[in-house]
Predicted model as a PDB file, atoms N, CA, C, CB and O in Angstrom, pLDDT in the B-factor column:
MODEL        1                                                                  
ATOM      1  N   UNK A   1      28.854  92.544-143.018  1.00 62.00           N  
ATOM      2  CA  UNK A   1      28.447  92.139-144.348  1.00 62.00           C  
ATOM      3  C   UNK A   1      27.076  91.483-144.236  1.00 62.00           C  
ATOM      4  CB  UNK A   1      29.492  91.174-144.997  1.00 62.00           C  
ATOM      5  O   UNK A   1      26.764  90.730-143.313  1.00 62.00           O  
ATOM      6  N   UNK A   2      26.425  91.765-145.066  1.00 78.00           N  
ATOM      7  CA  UNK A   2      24.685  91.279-145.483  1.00 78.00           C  
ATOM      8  C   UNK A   2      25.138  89.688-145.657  1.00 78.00           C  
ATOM      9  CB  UNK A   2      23.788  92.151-147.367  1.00 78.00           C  
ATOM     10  O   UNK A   2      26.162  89.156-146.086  1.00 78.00           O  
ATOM     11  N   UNK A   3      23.605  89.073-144.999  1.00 88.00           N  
ATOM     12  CA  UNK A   3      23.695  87.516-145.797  1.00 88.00           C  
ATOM     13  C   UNK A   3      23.512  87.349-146.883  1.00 88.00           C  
ATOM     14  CB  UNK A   3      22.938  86.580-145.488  1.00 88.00           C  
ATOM     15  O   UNK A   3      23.963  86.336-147.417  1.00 88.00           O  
ATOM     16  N   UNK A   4      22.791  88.273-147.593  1.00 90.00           N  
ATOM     17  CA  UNK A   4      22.436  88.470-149.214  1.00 90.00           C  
ATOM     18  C   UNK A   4      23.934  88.120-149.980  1.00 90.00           C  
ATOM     19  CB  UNK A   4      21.844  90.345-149.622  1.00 90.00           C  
ATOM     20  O   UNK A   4      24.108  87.220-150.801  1.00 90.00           O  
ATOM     21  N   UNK A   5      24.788  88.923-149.563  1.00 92.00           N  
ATOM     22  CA  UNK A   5      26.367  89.428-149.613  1.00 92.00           C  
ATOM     23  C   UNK A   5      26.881  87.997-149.422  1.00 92.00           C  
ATOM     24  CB  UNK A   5      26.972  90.678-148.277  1.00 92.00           C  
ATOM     25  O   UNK A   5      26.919  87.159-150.323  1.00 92.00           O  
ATOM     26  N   UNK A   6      27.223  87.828-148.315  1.00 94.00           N  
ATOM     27  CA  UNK A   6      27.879  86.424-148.221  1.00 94.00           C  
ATOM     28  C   UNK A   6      27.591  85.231-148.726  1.00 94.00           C  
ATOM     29  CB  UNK A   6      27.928  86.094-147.202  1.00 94.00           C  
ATOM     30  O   UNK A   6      28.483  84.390-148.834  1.00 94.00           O  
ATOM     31  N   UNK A   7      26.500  85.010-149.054  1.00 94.00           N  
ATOM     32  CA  UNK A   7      25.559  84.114-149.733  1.00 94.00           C  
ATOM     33  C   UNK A   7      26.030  84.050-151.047  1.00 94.00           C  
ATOM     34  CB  UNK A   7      24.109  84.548-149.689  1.00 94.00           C  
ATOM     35  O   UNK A   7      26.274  82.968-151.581  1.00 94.00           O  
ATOM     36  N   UNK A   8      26.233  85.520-151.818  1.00 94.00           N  
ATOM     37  CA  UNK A   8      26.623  85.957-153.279  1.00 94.00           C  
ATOM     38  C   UNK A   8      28.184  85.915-153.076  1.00 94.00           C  
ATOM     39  CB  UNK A   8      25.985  87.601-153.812  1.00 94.00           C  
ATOM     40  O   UNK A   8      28.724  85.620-154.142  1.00 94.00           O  
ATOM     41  N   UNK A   9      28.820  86.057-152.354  1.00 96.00           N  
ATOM     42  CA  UNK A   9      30.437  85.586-152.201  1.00 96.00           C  
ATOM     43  C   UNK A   9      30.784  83.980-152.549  1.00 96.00           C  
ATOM     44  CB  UNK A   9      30.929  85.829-150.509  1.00 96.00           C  
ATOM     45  O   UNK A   9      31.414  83.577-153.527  1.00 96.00           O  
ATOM     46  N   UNK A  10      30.060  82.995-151.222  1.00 96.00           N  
ATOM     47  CA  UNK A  10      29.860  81.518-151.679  1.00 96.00           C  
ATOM     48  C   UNK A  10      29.593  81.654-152.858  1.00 96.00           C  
ATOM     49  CB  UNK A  10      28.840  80.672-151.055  1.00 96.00           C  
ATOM     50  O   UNK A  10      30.681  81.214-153.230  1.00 96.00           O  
ATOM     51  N   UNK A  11      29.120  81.867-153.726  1.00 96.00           N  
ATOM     52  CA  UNK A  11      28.613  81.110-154.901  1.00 96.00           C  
ATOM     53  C   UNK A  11      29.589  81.382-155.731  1.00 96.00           C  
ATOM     54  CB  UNK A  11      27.244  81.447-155.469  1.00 96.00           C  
ATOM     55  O   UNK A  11      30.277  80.536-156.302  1.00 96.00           O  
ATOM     56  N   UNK A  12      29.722  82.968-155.866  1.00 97.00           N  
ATOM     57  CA  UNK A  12      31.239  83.200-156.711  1.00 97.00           C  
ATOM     58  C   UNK A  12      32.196  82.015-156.366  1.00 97.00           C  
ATOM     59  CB  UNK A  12      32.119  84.749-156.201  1.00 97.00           C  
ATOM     60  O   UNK A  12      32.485  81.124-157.165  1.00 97.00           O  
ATOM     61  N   UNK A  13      32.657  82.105-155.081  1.00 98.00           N  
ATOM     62  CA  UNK A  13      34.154  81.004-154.835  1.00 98.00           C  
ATOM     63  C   UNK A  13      33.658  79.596-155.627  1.00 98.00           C  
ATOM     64  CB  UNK A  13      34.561  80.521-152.720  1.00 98.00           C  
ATOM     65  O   UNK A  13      34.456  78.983-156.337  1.00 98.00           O  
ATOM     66  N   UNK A  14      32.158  79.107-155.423  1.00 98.00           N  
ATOM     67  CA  UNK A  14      31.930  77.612-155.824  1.00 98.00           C  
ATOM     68  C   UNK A  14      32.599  77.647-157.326  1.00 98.00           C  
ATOM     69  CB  UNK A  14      30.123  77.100-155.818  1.00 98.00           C  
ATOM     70  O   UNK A  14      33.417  76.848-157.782  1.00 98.00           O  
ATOM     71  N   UNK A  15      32.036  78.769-157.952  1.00 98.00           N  
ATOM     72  CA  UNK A  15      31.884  78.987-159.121  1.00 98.00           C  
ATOM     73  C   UNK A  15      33.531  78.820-159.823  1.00 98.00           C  
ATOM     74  CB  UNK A  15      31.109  80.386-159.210  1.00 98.00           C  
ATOM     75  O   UNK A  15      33.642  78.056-160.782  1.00 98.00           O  
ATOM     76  N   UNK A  16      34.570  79.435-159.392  1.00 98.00           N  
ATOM     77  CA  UNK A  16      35.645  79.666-159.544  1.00 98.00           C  
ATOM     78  C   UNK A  16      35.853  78.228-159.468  1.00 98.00           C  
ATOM     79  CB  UNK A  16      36.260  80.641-158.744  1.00 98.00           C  
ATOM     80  O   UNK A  16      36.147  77.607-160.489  1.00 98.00           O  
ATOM     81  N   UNK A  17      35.677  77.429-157.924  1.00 98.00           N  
ATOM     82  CA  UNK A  17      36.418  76.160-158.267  1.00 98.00           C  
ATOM     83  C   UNK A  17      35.974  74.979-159.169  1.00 98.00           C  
ATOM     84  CB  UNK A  17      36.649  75.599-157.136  1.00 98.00           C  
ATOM     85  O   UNK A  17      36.483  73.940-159.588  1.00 98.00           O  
ATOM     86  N   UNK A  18      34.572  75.743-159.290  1.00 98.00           N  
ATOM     87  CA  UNK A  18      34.185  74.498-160.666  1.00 98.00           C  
ATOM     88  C   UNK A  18      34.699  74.810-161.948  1.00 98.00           C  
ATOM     89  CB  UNK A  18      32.508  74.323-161.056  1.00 98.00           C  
ATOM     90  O   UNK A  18      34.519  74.075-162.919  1.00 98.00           O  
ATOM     91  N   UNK A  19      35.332  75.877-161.987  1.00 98.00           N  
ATOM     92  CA  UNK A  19      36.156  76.332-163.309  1.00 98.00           C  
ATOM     93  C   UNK A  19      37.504  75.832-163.231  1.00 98.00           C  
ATOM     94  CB  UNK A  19      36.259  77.936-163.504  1.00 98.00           C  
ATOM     95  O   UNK A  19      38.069  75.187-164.114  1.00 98.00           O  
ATOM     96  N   UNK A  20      37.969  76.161-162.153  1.00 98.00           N  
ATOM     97  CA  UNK A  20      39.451  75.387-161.848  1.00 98.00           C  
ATOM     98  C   UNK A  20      39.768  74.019-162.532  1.00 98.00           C  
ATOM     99  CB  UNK A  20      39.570  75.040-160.268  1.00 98.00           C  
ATOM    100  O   UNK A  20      40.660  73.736-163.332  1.00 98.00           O  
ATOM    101  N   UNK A  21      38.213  72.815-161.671  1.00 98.00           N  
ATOM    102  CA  UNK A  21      38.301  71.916-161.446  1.00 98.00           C  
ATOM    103  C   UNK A  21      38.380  71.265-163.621  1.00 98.00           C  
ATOM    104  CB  UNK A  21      37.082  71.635-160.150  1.00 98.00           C  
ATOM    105  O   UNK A  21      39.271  70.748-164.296  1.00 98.00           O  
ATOM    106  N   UNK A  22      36.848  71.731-163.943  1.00 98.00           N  
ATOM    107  CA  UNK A  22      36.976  72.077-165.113  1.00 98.00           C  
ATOM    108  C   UNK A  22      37.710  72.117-166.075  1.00 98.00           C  
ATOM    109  CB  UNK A  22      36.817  72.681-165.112  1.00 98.00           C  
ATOM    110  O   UNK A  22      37.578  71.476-167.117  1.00 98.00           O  
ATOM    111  N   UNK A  23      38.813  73.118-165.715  1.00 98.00           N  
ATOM    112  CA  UNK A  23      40.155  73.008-166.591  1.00 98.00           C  
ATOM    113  C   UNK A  23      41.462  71.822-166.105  1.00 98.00           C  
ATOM    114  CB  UNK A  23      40.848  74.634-166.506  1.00 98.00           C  
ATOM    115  O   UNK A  23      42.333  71.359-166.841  1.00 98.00           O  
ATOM    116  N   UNK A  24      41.265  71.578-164.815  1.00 98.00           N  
ATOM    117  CA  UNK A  24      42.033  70.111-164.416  1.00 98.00           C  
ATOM    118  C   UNK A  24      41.377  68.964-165.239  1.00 98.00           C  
ATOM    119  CB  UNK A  24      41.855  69.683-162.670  1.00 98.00           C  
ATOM    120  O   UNK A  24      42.280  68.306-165.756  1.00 98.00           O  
ATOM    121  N   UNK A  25      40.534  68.629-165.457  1.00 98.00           N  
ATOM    122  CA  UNK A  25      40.237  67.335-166.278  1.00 98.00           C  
ATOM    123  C   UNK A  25      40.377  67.616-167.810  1.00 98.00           C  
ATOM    124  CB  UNK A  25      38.703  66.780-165.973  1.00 98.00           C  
ATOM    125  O   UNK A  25      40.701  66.647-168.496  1.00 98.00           O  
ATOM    126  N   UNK A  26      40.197  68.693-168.375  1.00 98.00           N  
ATOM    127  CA  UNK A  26      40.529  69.002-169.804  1.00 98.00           C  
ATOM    128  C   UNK A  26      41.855  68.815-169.705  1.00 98.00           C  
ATOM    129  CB  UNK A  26      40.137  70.402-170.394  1.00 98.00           C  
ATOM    130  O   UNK A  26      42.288  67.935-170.448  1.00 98.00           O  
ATOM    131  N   UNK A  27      42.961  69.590-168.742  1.00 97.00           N  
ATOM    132  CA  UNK A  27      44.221  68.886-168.989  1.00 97.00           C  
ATOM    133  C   UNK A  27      44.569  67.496-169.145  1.00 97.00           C  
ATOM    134  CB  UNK A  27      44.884  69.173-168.166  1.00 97.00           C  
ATOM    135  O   UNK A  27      44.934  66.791-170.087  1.00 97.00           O  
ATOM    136  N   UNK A  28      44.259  67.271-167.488  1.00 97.00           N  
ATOM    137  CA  UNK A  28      44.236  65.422-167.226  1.00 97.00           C  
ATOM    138  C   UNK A  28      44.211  64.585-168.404  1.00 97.00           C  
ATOM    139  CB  UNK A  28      42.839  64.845-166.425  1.00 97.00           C  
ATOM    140  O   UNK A  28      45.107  63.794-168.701  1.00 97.00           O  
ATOM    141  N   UNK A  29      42.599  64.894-169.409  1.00 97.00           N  
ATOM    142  CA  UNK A  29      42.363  64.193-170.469  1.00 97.00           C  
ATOM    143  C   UNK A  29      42.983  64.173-171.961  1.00 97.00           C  
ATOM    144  CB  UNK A  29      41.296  64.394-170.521  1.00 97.00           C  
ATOM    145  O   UNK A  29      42.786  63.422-172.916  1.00 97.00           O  
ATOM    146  N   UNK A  30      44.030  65.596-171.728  1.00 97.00           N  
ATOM    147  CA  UNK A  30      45.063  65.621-172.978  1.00 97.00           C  
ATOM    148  C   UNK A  30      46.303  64.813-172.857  1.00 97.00           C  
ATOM    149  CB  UNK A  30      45.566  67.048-173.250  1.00 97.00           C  
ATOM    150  O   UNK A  30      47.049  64.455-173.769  1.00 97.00           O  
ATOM    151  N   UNK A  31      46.421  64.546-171.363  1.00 96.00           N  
ATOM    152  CA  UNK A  31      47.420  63.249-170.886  1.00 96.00           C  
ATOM    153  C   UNK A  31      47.414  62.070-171.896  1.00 96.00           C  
ATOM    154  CB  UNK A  31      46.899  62.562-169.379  1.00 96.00           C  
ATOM    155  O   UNK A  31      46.294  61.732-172.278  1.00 96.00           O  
ATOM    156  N   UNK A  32      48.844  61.149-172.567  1.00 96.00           N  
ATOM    157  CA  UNK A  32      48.735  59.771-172.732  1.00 96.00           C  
ATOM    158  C   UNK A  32      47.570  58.820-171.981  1.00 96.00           C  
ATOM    159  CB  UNK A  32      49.998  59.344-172.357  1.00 96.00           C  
ATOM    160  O   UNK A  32      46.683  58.176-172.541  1.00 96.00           O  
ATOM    161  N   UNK A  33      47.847  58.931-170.524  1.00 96.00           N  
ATOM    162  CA  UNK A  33      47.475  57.862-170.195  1.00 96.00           C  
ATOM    163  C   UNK A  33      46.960  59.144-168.847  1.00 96.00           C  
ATOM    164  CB  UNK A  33      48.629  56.367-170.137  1.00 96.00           C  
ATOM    165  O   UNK A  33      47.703  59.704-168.041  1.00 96.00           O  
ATOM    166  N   UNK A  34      45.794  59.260-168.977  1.00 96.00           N  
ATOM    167  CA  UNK A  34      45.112  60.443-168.082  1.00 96.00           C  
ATOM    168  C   UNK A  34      44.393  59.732-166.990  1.00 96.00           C  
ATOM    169  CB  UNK A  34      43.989  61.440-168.942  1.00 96.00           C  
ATOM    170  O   UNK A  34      43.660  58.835-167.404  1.00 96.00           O  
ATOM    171  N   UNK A  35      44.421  59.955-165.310  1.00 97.00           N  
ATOM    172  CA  UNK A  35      43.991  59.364-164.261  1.00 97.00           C  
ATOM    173  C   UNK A  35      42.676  59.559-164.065  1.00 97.00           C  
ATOM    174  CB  UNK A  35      44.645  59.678-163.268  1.00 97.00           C  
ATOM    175  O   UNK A  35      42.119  60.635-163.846  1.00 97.00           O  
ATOM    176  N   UNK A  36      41.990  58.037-164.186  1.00 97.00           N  
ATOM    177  CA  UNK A  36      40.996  58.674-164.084  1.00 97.00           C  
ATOM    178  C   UNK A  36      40.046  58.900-163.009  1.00 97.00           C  
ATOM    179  CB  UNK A  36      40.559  58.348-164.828  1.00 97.00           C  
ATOM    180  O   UNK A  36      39.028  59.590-163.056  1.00 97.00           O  
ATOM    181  N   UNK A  37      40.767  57.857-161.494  1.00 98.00           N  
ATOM    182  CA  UNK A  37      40.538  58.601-160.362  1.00 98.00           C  
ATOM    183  C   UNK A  37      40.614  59.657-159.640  1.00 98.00           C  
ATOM    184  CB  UNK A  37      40.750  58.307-159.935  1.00 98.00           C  
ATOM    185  O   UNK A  37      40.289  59.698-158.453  1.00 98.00           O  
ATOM    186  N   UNK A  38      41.201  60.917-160.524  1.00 98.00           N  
ATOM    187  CA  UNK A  38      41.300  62.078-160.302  1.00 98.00           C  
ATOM    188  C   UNK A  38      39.983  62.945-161.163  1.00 98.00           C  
ATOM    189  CB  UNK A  38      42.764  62.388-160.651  1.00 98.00           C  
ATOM    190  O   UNK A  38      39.322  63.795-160.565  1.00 98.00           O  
ATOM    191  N   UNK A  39      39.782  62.682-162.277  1.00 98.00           N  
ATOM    192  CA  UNK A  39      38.919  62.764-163.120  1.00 98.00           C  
ATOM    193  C   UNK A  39      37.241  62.605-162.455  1.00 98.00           C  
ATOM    194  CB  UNK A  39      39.381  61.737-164.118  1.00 98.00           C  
ATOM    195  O   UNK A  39      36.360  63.418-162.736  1.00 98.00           O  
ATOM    196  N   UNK A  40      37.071  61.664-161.737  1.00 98.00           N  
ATOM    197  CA  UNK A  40      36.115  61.274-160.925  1.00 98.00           C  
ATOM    198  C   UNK A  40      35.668  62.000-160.192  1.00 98.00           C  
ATOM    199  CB  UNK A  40      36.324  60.464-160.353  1.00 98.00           C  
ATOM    200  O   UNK A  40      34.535  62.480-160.148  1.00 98.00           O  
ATOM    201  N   UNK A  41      36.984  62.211-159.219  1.00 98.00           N  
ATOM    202  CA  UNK A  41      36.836  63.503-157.948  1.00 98.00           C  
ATOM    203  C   UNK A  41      36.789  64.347-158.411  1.00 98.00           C  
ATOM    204  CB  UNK A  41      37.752  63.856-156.938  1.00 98.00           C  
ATOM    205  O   UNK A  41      35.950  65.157-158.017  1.00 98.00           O  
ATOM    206  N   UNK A  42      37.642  64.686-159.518  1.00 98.00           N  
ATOM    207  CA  UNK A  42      37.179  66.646-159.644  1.00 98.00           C  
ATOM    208  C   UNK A  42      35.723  66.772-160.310  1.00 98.00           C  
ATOM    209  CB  UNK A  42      38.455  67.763-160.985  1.00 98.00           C  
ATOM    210  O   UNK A  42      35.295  67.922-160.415  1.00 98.00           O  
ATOM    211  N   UNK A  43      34.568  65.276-160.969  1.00 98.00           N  
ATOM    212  CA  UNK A  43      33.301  65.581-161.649  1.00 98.00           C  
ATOM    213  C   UNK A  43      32.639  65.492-160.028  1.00 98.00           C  
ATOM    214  CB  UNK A  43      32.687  64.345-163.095  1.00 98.00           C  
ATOM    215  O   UNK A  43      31.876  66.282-159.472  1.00 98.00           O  
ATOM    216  N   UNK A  44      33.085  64.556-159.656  1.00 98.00           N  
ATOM    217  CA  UNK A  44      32.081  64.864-158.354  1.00 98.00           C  
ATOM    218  C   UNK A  44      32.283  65.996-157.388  1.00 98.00           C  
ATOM    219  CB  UNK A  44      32.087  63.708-157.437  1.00 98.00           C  
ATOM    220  O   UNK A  44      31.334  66.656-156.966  1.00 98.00           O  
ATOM    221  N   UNK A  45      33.443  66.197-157.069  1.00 98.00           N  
ATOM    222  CA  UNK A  45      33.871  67.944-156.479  1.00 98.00           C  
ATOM    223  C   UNK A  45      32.740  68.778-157.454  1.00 98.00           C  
ATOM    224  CB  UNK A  45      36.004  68.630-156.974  1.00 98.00           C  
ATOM    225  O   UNK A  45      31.929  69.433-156.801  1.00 98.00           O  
ATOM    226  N   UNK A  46      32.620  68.821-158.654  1.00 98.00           N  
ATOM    227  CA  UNK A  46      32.008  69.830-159.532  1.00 98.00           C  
ATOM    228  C   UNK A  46      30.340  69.108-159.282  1.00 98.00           C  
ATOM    229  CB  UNK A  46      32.784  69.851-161.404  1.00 98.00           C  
ATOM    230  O   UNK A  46      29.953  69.715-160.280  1.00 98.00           O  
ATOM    231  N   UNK A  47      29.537  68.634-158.990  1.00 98.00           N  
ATOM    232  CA  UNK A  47      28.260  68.124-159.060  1.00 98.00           C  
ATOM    233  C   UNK A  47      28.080  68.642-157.370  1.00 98.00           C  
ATOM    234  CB  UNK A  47      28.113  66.289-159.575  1.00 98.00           C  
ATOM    235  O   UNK A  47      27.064  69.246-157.025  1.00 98.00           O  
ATOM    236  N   UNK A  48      29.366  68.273-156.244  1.00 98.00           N  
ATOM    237  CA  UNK A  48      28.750  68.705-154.999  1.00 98.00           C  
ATOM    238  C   UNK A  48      28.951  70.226-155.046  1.00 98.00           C  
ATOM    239  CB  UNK A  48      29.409  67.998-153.670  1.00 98.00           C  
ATOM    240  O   UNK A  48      28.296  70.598-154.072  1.00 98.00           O  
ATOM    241  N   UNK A  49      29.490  71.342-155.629  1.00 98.00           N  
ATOM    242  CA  UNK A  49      29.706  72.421-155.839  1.00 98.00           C  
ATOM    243  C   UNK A  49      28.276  73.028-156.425  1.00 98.00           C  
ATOM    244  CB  UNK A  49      30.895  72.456-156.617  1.00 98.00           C  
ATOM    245  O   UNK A  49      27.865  74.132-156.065  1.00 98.00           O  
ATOM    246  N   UNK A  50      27.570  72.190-157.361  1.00 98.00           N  
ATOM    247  CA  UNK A  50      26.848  73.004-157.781  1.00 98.00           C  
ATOM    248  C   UNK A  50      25.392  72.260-157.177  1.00 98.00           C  
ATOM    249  CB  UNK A  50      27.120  73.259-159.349  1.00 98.00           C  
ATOM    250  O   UNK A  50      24.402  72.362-157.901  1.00 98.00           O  
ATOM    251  N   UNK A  51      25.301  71.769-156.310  1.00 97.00           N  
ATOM    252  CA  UNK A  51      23.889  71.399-155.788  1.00 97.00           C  
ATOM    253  C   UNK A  51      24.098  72.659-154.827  1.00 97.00           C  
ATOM    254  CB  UNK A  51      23.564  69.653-155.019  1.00 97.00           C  
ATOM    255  O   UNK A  51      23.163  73.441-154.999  1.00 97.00           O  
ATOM    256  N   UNK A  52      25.042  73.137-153.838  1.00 97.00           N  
ATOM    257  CA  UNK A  52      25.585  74.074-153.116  1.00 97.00           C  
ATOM    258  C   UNK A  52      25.244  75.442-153.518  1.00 97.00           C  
ATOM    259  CB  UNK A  52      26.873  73.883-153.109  1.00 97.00           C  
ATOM    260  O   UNK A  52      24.531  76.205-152.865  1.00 97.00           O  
ATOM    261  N   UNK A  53      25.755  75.671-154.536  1.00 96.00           N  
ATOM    262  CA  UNK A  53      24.970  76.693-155.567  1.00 96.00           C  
ATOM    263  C   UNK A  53      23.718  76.813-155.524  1.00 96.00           C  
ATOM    264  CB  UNK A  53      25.104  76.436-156.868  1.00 96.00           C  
ATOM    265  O   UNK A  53      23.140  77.866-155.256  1.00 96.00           O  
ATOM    266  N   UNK A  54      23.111  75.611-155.816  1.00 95.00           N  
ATOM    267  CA  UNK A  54      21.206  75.583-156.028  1.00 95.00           C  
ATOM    268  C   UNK A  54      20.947  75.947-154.556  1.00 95.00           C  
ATOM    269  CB  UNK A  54      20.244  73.703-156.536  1.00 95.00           C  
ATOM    270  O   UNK A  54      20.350  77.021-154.497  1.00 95.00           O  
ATOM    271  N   UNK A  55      21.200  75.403-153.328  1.00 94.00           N  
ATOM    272  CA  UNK A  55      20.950  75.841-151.859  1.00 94.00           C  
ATOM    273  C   UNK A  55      21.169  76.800-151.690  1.00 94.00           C  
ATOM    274  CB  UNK A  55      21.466  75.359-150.921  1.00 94.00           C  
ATOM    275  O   UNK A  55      20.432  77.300-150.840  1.00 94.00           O  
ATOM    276  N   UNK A  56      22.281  77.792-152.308  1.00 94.00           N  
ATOM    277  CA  UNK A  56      22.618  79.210-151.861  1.00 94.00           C  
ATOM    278  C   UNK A  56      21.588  80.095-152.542  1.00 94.00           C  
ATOM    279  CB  UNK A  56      24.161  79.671-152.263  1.00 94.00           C  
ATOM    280  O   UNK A  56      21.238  81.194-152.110  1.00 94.00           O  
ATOM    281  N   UNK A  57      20.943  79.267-154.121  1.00 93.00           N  
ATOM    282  CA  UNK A  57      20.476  80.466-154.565  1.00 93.00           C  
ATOM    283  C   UNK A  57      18.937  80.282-153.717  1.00 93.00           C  
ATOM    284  CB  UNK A  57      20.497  80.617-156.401  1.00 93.00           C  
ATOM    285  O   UNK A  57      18.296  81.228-153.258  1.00 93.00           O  
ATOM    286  N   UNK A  58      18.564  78.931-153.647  1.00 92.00           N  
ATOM    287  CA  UNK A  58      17.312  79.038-153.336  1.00 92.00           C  
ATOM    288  C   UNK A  58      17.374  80.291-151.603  1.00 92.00           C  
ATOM    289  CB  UNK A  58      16.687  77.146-153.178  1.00 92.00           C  
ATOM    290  O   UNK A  58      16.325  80.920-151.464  1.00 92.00           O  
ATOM    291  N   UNK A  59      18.446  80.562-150.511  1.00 90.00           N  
ATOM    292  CA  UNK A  59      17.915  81.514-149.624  1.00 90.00           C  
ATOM    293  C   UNK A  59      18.496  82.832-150.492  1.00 90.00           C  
ATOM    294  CB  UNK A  59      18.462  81.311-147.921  1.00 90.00           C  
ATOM    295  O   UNK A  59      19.497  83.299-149.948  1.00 90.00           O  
ATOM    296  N   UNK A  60      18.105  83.520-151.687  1.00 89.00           N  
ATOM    297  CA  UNK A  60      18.631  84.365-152.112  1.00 89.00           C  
ATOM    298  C   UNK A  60      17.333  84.768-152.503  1.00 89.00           C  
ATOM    299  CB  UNK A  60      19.723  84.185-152.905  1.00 89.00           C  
ATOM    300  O   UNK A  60      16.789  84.096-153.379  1.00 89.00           O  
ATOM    301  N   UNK A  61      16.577  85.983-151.900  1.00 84.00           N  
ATOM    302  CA  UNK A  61      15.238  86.708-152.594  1.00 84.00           C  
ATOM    303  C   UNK A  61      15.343  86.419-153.630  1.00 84.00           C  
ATOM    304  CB  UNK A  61      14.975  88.128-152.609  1.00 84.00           C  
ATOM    305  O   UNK A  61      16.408  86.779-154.131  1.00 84.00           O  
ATOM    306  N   UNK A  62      14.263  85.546-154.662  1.00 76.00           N  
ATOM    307  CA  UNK A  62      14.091  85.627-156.328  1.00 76.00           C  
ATOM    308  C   UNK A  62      14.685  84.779-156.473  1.00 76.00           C  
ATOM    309  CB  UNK A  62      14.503  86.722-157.254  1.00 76.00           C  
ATOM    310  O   UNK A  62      14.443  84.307-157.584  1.00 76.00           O  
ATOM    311  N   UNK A  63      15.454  84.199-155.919  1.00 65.00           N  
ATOM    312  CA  UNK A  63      16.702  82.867-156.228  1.00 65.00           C  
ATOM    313  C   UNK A  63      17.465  83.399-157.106  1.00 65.00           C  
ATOM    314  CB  UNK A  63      16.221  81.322-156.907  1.00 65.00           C  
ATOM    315  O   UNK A  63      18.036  82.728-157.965  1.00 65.00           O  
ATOM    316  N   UNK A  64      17.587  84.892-156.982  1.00 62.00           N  
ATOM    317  CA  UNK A  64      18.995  85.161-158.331  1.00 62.00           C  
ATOM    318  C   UNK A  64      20.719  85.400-157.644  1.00 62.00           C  
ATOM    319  CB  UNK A  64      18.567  87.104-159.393  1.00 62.00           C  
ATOM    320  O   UNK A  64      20.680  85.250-156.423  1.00 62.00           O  
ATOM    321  N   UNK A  65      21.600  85.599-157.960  1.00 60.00           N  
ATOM    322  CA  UNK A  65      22.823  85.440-157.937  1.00 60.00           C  
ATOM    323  C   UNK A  65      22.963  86.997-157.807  1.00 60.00           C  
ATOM    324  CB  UNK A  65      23.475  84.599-159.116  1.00 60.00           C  
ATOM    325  O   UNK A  65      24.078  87.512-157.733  1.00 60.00           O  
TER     326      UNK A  65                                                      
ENDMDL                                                                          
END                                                                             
């Protein structure tokens, strides 16, 4: 497999778990009484996911996806 390729694989998976994560705190926050040390980790899981993203795209010819 190309690094171009694998490079464009990472980003898909980031991508997926910032959607995951995403829909865990929209639940969380329909909770009574919603945690919000979980809430925390999944915004910061989602902020280190997508600086990761910006590094993958920047070795990507053109920086595109």
């Amino acid at each position: 497999m190309g690094t171009n390729k694998q490079i464009r694989k990472q980003i898909r998976g980031f991508r997926k778990v910032i959607v995951k994560h995403r829909k865990k705190i929209t639940l969380e926050l329909e909770k009574p009484t919603p945690d919000q040390n979980l809430i925390r980790k999944w915004r910061k899981d989602i902020a280190i996911f997508e600086t990761e993203i910006n590094k993958c795209l920047r070795k990507l010819p053109g920086g595109r996806p």
